[in-house]
TIKEBA-689240 format. One record per residue (C-alpha): x, y, z. Coordinates in Angstrom, 3 decimals, m for minus. Layout:
BEGIN
{x->X | y->Y | z->Z}
...
! end
This chain:
BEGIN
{x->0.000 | y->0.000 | z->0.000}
{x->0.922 | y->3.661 | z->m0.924}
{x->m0.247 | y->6.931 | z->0.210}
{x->1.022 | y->10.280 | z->m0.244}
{x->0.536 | y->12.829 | z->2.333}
{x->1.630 | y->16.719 | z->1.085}
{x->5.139 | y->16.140 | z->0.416}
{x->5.672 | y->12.581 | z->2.455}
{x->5.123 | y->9.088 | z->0.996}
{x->4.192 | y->6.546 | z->3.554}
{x->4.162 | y->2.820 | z->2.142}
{x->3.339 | y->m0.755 | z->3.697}
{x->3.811 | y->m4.118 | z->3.173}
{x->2.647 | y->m7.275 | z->4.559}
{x->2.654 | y->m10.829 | z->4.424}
{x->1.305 | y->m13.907 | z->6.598}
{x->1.955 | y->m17.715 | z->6.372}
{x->m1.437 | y->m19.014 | z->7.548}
{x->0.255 | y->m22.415 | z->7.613}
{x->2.624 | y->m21.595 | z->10.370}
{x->1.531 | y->m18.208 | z->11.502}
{x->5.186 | y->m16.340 | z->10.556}
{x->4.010 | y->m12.742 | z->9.249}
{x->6.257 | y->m9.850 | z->8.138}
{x->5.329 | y->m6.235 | z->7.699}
{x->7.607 | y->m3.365 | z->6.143}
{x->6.919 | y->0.421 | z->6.844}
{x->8.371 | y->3.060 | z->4.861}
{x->8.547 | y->6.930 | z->4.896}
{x->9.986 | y->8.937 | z->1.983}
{x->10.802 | y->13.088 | z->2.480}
{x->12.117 | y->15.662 | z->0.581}
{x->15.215 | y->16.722 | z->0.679}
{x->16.436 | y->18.807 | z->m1.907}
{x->14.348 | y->19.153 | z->m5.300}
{x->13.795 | y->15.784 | z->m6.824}
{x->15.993 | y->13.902 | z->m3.915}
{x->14.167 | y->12.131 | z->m1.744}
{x->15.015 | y->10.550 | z->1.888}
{x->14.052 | y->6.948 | z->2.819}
{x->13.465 | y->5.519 | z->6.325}
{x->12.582 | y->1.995 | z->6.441}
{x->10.868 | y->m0.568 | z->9.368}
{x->11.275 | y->m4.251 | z->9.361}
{x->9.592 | y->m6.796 | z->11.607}
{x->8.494 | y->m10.488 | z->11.129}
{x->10.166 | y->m13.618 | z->9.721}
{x->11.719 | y->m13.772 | z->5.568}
{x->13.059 | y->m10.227 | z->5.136}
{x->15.478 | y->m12.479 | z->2.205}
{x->15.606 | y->m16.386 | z->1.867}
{x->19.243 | y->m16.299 | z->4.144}
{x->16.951 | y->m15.744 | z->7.321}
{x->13.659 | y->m16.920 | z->6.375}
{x->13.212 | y->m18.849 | z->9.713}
{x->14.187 | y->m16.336 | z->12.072}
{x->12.209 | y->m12.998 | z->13.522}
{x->13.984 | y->m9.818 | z->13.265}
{x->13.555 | y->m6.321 | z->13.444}
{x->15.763 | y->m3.725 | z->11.175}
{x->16.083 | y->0.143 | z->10.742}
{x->17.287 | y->1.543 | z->7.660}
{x->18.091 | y->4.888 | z->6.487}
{x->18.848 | y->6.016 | z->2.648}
{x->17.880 | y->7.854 | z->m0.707}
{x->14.856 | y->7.109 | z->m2.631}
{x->15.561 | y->6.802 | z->m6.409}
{x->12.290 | y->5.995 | z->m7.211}
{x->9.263 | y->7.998 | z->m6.574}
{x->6.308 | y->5.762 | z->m6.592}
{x->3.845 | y->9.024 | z->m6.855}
{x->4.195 | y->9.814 | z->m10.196}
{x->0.817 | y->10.997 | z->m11.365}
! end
């Protein structure tokens, strides 16, 4: 999901195993920072971030540029 909120982007995504009840969610927040560069902070929580950890439960924090805006339009 996507939503743009005056100059902000907010996005989510998540996923659930209903066989074994391991979910995963991703929240994102993209600002401006200078004319078309954007900022990027990202939340991770749940189980299968990438296939190396797909049976463990972690939580991440990342911080970066956007190179892609997904409001276009």
């Amino acid at each position: 999901m996507v939503y743009k909120w005056q100059n902000y982007g907010l996005l989510f995504k998540g996923r659930e195993s209903f066989k074994n009840h391991k979910s995963y969610m991703e929240l994102g927040v993209t600002f401006p920072i200078f004319e078309r560069l954007k900022g990027y902070i990202q939340y991770t929580n749940g189980y299968g971030e990438s296939m190396i950890d797909y049976s463990h439960s972690q939580q991440t924090i990342g911080i970066g540029f956007s190179l892609t805006d997904y409001f276009q339009g």
